[in-house]
N, C-alpha and C positions, 0 to 999 in steps of 0.2 A: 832611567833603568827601573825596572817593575818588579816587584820582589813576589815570590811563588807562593804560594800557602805553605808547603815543604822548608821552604829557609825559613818561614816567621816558624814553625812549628821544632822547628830546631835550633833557633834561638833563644824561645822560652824555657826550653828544654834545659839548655846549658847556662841561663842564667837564672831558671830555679835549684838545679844542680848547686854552684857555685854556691848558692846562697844559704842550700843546706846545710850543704857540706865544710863551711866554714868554719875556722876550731872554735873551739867551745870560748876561749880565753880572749878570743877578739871581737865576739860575740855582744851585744849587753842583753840582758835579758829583757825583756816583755814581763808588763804587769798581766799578760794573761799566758804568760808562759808554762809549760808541763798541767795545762786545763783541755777537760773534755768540752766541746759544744756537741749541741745537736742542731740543725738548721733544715727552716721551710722555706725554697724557693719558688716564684712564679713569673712566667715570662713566655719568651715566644720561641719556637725554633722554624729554621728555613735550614727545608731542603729540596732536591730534586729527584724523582724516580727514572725509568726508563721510560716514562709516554708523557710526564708533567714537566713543564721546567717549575723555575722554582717556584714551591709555596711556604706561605706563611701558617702557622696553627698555632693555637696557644700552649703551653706548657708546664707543668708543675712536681715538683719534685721534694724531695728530702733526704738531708746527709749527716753524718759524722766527723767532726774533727777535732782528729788527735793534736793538739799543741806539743811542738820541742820548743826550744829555747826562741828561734826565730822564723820558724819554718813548722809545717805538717804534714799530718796525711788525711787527706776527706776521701772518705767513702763515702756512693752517693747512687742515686736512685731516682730517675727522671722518665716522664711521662707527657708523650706530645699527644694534646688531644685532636686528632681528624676523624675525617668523615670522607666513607668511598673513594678515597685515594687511589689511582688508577698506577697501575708498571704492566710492563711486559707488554705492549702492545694494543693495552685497554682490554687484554684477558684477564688479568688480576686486580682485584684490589683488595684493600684493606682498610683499616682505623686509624688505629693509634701507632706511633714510634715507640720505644721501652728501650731505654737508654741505663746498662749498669758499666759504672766507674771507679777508678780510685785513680787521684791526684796527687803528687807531691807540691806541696805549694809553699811559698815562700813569702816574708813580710818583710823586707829588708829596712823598713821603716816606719818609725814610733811618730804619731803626731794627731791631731783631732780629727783629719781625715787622710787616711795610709792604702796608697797604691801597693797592692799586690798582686803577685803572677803564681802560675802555674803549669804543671806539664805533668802526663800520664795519659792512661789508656785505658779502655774497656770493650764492652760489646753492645752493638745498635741491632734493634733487630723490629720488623713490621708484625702487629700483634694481630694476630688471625688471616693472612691472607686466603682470600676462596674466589673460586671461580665468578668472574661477572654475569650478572644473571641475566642481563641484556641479551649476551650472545645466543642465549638457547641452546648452551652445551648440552645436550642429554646421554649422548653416549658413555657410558660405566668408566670402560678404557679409558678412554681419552682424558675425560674427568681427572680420573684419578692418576693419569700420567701426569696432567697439567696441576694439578695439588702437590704433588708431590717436587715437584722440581721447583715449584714455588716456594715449598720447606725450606727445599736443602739451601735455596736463595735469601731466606728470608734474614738471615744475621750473618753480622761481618763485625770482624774487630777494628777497634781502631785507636789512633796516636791524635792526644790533643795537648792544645796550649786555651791556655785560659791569663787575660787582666782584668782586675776588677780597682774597685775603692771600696774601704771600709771605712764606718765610723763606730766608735765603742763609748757607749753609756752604760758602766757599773757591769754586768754579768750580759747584759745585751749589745749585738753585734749587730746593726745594719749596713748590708751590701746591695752592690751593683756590679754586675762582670759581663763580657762580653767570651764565648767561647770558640774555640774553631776546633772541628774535627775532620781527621783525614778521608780521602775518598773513599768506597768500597772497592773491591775488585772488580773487572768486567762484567761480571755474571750474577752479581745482584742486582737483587729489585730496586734498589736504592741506587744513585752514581752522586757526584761530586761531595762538594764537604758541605758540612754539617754546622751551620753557623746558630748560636744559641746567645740568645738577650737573657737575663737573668735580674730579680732582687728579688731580695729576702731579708731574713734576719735567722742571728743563731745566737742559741741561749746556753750562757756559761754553766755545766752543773758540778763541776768540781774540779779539786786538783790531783791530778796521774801520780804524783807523788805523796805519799801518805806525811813524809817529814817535811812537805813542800806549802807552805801557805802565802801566796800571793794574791796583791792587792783582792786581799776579802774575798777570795776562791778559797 
């Protein structure tokens, strides 16, 4: 039996949920618990438009995470680098992907290297789409019909689930994750999900609580 992208994105969902959401009192705390990080990632993403199947381009991003007690929130800011990427027929193309998120994410477990998940949502959108210059569009109209419909295509929201593994030395965090994001709608330039390799590291620079001092945060 083959499991959908839709059930795995909705059962990271409900077990980063759970994992939040659990009372404070059955909880133990993280030595890098109620700590701000900041993190650089680099990596690859594969996706599909409407005239490519799928391609690979490399990746690079930068995020925020909020530490609770065993869980967070990273806000985050990712950037796939391409080149003449073709939709719509091989009348459009464009560059780069620009990917903006926020994540609830979850660490249900303390140890030298700690698998963790996540679930949340953002917006993907194609960075400059313009007419291919191959075709020899010149007419004004047309042009500008075909720009324009390429805008209103060019972002789509979407629902993802994220695992990774971490490992923590002192204020530094090095990761590895794998990501999946939902499909666009019919009428974008973009179609199927959105799969993202990711590592990086993220650097501890304080604790969110002022009367809070853990391990050396």
């Amino acid at each position: 039996m083959r499991t959908s992208p839709s059930t795995g994105l909705a059962a990271t969902l409900a077990l980063t949920l759970l994992s939040a959401m659990a009372p404070a009192h059955l909880v133990a705390q993280r030595a890098d618990s109620y700590t701000w990080k900041l993190g650089l990632n680099a990596g690859a993403m594969m996706f599909q438009t409407r005239s490519q199947d799928t391609k690979t381009i490399a990746a690079v991003g930068a995020h925020a995470l909020i530490m609770a007690r065993k869980g967070g929130l990273l806000v985050g800011f990712d950037e796939g680098l391409g080149k003449n990427e073709s939709t719509s027929g091989g009348t459009i193309q464009f560059n780069d992907l620009r990917r903006y998120q926020a994540i609830l994410m979850a660490f249900p477990f303390h140890g030298p290297l700690e698998p963790y998940f996540g679930a949340g949502g953002g917006i993907l959108s194609v960075v400059g789409p313009r007419i291919n210059p191959d075709l020899g569009i010149t007419d004004p109209t047309q042009r500008a019909s075909l720009l324009s419909a390429a805008k209103d295509a060019s972002a789509s929201g979407f629902l993802t689930a994220l695992a990774g593994v971490q490992g923590r030395w002192g204020r530094v965090t090095a990761f590895a994750q794998y990501q999946l994001g939902s499909a666009p709608a019919d009428d974008k330039l973009l179609k199927g999900n959105l799969h993202t390799l990711m590592a990086g590291i993220r650097i501890g620079l304080g604790s969110t609580k002022d009367d809070l001092k853990v391990g050396g945060y």
